[in-house]
C-alpha positions as MATLAB code, in Angstrom:
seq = 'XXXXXXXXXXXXXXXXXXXXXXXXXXXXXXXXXXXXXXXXXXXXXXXXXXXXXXXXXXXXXXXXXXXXXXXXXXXXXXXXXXXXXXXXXXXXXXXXXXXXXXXXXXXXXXXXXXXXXXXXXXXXXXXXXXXXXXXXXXXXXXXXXXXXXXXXXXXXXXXXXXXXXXXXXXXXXXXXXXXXXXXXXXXXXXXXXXXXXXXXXXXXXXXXXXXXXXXXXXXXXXXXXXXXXXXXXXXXXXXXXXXXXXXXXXXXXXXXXXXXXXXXXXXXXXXXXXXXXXXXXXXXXXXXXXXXXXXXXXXXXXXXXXXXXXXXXXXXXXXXXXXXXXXXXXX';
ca = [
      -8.326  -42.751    2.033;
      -5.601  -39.850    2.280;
      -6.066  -37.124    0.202;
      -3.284  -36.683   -2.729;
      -0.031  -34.697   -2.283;
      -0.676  -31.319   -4.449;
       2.899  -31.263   -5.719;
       4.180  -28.451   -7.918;
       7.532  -28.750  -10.254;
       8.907  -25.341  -11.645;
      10.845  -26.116  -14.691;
      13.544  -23.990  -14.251;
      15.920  -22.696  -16.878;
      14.018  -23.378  -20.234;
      17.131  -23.662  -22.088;
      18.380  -26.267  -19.984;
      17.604  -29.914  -18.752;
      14.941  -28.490  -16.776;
      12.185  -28.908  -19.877;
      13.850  -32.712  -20.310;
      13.126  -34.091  -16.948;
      10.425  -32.683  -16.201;
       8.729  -34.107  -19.451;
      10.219  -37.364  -18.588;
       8.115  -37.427  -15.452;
       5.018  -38.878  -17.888;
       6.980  -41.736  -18.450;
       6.007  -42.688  -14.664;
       3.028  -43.903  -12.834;
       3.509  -41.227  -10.036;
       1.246  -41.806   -6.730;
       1.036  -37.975   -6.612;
       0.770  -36.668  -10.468;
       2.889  -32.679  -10.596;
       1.320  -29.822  -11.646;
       4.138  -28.142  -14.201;
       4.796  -24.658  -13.878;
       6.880  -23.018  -16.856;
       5.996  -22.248  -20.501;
       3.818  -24.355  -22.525;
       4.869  -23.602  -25.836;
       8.897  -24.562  -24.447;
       7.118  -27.613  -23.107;
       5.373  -28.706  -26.047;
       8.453  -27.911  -28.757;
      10.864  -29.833  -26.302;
       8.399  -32.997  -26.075;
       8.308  -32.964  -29.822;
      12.542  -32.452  -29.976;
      12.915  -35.379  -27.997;
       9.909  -37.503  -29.216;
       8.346  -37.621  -26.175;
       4.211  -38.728  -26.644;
       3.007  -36.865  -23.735;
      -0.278  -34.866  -23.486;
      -0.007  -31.469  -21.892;
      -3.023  -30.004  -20.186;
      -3.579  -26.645  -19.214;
      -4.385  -25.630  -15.539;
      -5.144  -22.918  -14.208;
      -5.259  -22.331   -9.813;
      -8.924  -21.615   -9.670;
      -9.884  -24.907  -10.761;
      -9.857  -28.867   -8.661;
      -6.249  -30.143   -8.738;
      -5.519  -32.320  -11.679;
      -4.900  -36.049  -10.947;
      -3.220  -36.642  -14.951;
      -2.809  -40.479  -15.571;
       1.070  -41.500  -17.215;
       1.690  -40.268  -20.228;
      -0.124  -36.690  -19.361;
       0.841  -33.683  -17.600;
      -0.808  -30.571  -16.084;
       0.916  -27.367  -17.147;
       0.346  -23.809  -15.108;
       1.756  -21.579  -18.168;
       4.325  -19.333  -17.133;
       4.910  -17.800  -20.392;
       8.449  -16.740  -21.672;
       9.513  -13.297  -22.744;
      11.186  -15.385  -26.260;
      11.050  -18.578  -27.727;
      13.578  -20.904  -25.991;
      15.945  -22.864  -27.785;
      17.943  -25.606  -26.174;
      21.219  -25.493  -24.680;
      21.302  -21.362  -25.596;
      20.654  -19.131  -23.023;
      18.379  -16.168  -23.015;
      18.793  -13.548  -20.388;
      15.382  -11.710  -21.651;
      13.615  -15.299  -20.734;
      14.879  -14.589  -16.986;
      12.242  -12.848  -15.394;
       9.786  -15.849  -15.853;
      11.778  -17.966  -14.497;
      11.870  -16.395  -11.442;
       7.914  -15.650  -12.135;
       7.713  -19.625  -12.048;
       8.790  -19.305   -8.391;
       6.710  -16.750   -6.869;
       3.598  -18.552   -8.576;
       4.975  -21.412   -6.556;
       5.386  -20.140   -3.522;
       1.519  -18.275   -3.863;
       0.098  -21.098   -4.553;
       2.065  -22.597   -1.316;
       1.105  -20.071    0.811;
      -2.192  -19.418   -0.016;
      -2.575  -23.447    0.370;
      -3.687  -24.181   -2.656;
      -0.614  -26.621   -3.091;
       1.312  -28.666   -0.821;
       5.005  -28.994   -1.830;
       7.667  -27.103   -4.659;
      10.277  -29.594   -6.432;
      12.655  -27.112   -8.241;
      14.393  -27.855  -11.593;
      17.793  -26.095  -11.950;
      18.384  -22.617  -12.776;
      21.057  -21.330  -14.581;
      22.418  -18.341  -12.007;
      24.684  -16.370  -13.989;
      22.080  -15.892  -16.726;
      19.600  -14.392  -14.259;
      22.140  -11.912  -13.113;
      23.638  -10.937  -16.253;
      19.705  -10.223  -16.662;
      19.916   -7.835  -13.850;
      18.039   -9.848  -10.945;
      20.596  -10.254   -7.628;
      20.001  -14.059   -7.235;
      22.690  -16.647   -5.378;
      19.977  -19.768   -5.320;
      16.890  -21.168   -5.125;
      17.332  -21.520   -0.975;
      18.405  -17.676   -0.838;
      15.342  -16.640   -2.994;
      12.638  -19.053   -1.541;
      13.614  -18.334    1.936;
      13.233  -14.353    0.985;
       9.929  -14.264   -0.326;
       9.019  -16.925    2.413;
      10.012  -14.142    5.223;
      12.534  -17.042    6.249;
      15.047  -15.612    8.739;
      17.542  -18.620    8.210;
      17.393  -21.557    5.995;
      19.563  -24.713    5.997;
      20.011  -26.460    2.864;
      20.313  -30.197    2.743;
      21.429  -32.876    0.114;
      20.144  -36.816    0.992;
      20.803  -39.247   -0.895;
      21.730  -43.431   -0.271;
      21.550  -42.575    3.112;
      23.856  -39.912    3.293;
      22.676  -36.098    4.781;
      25.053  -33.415    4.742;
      23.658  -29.950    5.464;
      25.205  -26.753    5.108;
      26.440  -23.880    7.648;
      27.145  -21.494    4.561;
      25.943  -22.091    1.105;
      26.949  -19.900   -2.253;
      29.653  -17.670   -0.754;
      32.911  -17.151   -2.148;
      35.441  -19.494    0.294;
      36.634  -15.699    1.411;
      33.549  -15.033    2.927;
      32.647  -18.523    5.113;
      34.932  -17.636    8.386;
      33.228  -14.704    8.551;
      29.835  -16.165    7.974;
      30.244  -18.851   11.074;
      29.351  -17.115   14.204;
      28.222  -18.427   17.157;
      24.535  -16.711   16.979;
      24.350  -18.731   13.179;
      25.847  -21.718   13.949;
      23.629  -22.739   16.568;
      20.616  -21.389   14.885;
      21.498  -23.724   12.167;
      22.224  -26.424   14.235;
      18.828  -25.829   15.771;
      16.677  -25.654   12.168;
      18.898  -28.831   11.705;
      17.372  -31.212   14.229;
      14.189  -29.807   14.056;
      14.295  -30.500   10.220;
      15.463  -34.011   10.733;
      12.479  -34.616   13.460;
       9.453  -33.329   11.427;
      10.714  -34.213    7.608;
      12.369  -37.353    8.351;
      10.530  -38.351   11.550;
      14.217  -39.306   13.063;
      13.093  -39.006   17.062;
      16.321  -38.625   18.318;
      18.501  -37.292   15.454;
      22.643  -37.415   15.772;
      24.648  -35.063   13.971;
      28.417  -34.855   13.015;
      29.568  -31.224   12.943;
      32.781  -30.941   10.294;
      35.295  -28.527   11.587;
      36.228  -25.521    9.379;
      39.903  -25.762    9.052;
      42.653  -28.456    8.358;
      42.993  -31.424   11.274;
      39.880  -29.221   12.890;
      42.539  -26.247   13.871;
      44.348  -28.432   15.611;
      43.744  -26.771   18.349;
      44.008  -23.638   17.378;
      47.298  -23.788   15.098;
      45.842  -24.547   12.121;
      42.826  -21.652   12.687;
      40.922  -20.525   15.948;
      37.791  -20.479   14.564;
      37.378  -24.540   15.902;
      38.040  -23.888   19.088;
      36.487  -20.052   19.564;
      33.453  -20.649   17.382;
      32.592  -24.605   17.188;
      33.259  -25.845   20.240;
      31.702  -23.930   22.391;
      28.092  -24.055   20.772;
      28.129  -27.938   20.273;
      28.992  -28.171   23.989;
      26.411  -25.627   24.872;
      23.579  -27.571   22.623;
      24.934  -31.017   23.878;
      24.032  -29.690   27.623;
      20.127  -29.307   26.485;
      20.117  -32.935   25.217;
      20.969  -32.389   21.461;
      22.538  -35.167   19.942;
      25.174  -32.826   18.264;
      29.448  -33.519   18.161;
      32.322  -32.024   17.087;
      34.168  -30.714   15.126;
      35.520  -33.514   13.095;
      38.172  -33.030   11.048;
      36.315  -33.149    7.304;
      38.984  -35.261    5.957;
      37.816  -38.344    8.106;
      34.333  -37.321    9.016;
      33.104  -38.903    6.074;
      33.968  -42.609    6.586;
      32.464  -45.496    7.016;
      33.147  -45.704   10.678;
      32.384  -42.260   11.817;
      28.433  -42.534    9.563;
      27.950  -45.419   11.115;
      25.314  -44.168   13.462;
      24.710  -40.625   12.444;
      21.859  -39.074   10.887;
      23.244  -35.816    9.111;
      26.730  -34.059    9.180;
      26.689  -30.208    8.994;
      29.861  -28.950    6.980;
      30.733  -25.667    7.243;
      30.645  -24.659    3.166;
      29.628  -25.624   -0.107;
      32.629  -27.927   -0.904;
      33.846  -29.969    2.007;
      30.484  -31.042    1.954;
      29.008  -31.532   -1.069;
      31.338  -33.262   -3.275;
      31.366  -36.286   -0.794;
      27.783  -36.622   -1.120;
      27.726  -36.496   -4.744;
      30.111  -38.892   -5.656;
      28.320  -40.993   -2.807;
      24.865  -40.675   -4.396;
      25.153  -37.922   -7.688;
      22.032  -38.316   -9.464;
      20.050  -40.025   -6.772;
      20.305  -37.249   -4.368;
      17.674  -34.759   -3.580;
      18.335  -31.170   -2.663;
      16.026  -30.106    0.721;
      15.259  -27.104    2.148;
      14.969  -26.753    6.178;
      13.095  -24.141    7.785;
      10.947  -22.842    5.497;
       7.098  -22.380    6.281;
       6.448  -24.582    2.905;
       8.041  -27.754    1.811;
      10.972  -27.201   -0.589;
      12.644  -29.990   -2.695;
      15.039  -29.637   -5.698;
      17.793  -32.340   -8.178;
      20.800  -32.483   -7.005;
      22.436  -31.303  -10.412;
      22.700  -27.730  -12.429;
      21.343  -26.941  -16.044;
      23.236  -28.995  -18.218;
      22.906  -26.784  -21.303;
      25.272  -29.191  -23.340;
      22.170  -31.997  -22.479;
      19.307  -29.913  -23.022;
      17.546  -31.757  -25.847;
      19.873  -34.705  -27.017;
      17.759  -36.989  -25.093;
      20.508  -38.054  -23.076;
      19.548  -36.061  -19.538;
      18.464  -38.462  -16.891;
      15.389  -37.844  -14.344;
      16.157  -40.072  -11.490;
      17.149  -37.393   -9.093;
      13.865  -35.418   -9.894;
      12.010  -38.554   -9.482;
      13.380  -38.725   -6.191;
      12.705  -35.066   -5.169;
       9.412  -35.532   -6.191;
       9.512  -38.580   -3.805;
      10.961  -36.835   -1.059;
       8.547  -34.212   -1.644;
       5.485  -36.526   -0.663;
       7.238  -37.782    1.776;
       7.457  -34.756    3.790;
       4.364  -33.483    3.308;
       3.373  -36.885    5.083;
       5.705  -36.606    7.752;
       4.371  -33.117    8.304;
       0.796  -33.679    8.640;
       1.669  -37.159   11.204;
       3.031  -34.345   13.287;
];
């Protein structure tokens, strides 16, 4: 018999949904029980808020991993700086939060866990707090000595990845050069290979400007910057093409046979994929040394203990999760 997934879920912004879904999670019979990773006290006050009957049990790294049965949940305490009140945001409780990570990513690296799923954090409050942070993919693949990441949203079938992620739309021509762009493209297929054990993955690339530049009256970058490293990949045998012009890329038609598209920034991407899948989708990161998962949704302050947020697209991270980790070790 396989031994169990050791999955970790870091709860995220405490006055957020984060607390909700996560809690939620003891409503399932999961194959491969979490270990929590945020502040107990939050936890417990939140389960009784909501009227949630699950157990919470204390765990602590130097101990065997916890296999909790539904209804309980193992909690690594990550305590909070104040006591956390729903839907009001704290900038004093955003050190621990980011504590929450790097207890994650120890645990990950020192292989005493196996995979992080990531509730949302709420950015703005941990830089009004005075910490520089853009994302959970920026600050994982830091501490992870990550030279380049690629994030990735999956979801009903759909992959889009991302050549630039939270930059201001200023900033993404700059960002797309050829020495990133193929490096991306690169993490990309490897990514698909070993965490979704595609063999021979195909991949869409979305052009940056309107119509793709039309050929270079609409924007050079197309032409100068796209074309050139999708033909020089497609001569090695990658299974790469492009650019597409984003406003037809993502039909029917064109999907039919592909395996990811990589758009060039955060919204000619992402929006497709959400209204294709929002709430089902999982958030992954490629090309980290450790297995990264996250929702596919933000805090949800105006949520945060009404009862009303829904869990399904940390259930599926947390699916997605194991799944990788399995793909992984088959490799």
């Amino acid at each position: 018999m396989s031994k169990p997934v050791r999955l970790l879920v870091s709860v995220g912004e405490p006055a957020g949904i984060g607390p909700d879904i996560c809690l939620a999670l003891a409503e399932h019979a999961l194959p491969f029980p979490p270990v929590l990773i945020g502040d107990m006290g939050c936890l417990r006050r939140r389960a009784v808020n909501l009227g949630y009957p699950v157990v919470l049990e204390a765990w602590k790294p130097d101990t065997p991993w916890p296999l909790t049965p539904k209804g309980r949940l193992a909690v690594l305490d990550v305590p909070l700086a104040e006591p956390c009140r729903a839907g009001k945001l704290d900038p004093r409780n955003s050190a621990a939060v980011l504590r929450s990570l790097d207890h994650a990513i120890a645990l990950l690296q020192a292989d005493l866990a196996d995979a992080l799923v990531t509730a949302p954090v709420h950015k703005g409050i941990i830089n009004d707090a005075g910490f520089p942070f853009s994302g959970h993919t920026e600050y994982l693949a830091e501490r992870c000595g990550a030279e380049r990441v690629v994030m990735l949203l999956a979801g009903r079938g759909l992959r889009v990845a991302l050549a630039t992620t939270h930059l201001p739309l200023s900033a993404v021509p700059a960002a797309i050069t050829p020495g990133t762009l193929e490096h991306t493209l690169r993490l990309l297929e490897h990514g698909l290979r070993q965490d979704f054990a595609i063999d021979d993955p195909r991949i869409l690339v979305a052009g940056l400007n309107p119509h793709a530049g039309e050929g270079g009256h609409l924007g050079r970058e197309d032409v100068d910057i796209i074309v050139p490293v999708v033909e020089r990949l497609r001569r090695e045998g990658l299974r790469v093409s492009g650019p597409w012009p984003a406003d037809t890329l993502f039909t029917p038609r064109m999907l039919e046979d592909a395996d990811a598209v990589l758009a060039m920034y955060h919204d000619q991407g992402l929006p497709v994929l959400k209204y294709h899948a929002f709430g089902e989708a999982v958030n992954i990161t490629i090309g980290l040394p450790v297995v990264r998962t996250s929702v596919d949704h933000g805090t949800a302050l105006d949520l945060a203990g009404t009862g009303r947020a829904i869990p399904y697209s940390l259930l599926h991270a947390v699916g997605a999760a194991a799944e990788i980790v399995r793909n992984r070790q088959r490799t």
